[in-house]
C-alpha positions in Angstrom: -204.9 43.3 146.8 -207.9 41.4 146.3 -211.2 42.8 147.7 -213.7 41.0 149.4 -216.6 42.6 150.3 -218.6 40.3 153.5 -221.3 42.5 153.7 -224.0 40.8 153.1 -225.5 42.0 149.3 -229.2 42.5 148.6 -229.6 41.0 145.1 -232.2 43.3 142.9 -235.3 41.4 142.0 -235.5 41.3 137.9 -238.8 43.5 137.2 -241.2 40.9 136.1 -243.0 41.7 133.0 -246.8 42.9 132.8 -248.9 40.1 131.9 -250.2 40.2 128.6 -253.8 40.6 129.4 -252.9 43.6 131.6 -251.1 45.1 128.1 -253.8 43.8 125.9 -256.6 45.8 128.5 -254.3 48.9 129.1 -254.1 49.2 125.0 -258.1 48.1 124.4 -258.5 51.0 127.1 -257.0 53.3 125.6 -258.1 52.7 121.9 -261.7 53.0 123.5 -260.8 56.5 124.7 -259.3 57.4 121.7 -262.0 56.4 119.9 -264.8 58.3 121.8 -262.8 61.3 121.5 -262.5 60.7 118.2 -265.9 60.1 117.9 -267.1 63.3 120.2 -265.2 65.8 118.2 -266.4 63.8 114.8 -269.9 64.1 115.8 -270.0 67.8 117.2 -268.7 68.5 113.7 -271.6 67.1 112.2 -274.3 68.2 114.8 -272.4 72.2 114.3 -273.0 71.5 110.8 -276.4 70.7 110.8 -277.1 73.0 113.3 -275.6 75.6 110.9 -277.6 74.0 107.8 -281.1 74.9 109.9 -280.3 78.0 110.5 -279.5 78.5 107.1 -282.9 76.7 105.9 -284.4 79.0 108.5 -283.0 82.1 107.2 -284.2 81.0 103.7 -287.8 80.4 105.2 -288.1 84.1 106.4 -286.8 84.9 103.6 -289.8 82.5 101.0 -292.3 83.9 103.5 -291.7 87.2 102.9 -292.0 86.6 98.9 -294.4 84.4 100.0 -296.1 87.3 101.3 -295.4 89.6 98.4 -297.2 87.8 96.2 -300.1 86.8 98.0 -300.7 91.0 98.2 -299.8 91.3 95.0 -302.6 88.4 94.1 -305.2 90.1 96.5 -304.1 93.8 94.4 -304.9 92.2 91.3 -308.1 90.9 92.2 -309.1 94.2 93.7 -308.2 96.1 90.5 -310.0 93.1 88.1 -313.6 93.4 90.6 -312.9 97.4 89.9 -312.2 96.7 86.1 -315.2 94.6 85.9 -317.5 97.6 87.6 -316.2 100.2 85.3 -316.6 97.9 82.1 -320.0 97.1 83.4 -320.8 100.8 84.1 -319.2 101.8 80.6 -321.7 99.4 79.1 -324.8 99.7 81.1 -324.9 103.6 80.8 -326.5 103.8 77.5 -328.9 100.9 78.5 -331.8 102.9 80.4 -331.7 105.5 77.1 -332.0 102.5 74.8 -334.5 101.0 76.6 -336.6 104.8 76.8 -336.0 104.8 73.0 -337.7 101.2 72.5 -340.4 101.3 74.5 -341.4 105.2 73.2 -341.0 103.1 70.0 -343.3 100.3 70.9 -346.4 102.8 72.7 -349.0 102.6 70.3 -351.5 105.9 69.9 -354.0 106.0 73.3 -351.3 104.5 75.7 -348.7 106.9 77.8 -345.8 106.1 80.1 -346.3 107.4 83.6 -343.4 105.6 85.1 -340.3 103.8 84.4 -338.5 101.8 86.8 -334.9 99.6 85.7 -333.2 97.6 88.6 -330.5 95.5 86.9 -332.3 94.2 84.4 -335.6 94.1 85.3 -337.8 96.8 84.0 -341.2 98.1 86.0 -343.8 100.0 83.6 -346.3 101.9 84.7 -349.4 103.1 82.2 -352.4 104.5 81.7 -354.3 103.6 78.3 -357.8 104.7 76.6 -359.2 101.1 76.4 -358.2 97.8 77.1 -357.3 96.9 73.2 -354.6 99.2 73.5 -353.7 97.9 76.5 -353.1 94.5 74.9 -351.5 95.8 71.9 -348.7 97.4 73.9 -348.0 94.0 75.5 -347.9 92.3 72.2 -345.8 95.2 70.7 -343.1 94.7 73.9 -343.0 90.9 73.5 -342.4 91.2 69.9 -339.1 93.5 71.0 -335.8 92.0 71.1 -334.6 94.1 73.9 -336.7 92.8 76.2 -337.8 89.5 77.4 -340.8 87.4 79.8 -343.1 90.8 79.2 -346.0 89.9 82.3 -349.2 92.3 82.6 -348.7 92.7 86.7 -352.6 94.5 86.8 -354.6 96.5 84.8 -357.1 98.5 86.8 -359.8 100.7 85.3 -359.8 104.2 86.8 -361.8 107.6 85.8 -359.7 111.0 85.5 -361.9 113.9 84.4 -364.7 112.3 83.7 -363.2 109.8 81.2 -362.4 106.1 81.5 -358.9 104.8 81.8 -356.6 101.6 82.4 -354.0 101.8 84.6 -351.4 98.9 83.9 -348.4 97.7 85.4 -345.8 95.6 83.3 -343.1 93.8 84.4 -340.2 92.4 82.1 -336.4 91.6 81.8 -334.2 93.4 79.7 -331.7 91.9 77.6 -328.0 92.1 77.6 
């Protein structure tokens, strides 16, 4: 027996295809969110990189100041213990000076003149006299600028005085002392 079916059939529509500038947007889309994902996770590698490279550099600056820091106490160490060097060489060599200098001007007084004070400050040297007469006076200056000790020998004064009844000169001379 043949069957006949009289009920009226609804036919199924064929699916139409997309259109091809709905695929072509749908794939561009997509590539453009693939690529900025792409491109987020590419550059947060390279920011967490350099992030990690400063932190580094960082750590190595703390580090450089520190030496940095060593040294530049280590410098200002040195220079105290050169000016200290310097002071005790200086010391070392000017302790003998005020006994040579004595030992060349008790050389240079000439008969009639005496020493009544010294005075050294550095190197200049403050004399303080008395002499007999004024020609010994002179002699004395002559004798000093003749020394090679000392140097620019200047009468300050020569006053005449009288002690115990006799006539004096009291002189003051000033002059450098060599090195």
């Amino acid at each position: 027996m043949i069957k006949v079916n009289l009920l009226p059939v609804k036919k199924k529509k064929k699916a139409r295809p997309l259109p091809a500038f709905l695929i072509v947007t749908i794939g561009i889309a997509f590539a453009a969110v693939a690529t900025m994902i792409y491109l987020n996770f590419f550059f947060q590698g390279r920011v967490a990189a350099r992030k990690a490279k400063v932190a580094d550099n960082d750590r190595m600056l703390g580090e450089l100041a520190k030496k940095i820091k060593a040294v530049e106490d280590f410098e200002k160490l040195n220079a105290d213990f050169q000016k200290r060097k310097e002071i005790i060489e200086q010391l070392g060599k000017n302790k003998t000076l005020p006994v040579k200098v004595l030992d060349e001007v008790s050389r240079l007084l000439p008969d009639g003149v005496w020493l009544t004070a010294m005075n050294i400050n550095g190197s200049d040297l403050a004399l303080t006299c008395t002499a007999f007469n004024n020609t010994d006076v002179v002699n004395f200056v002559n004798n000093l600028k003749g020394s090679s000790l000392l140097t620019d020998v200047f009468l300050q004064e020569s006053v005449q005085a009288t002690a115990t009844g006799l006539s004096t000169y009291n002189f003051k001379i000033i002059c450098k002392v060599k090195s």
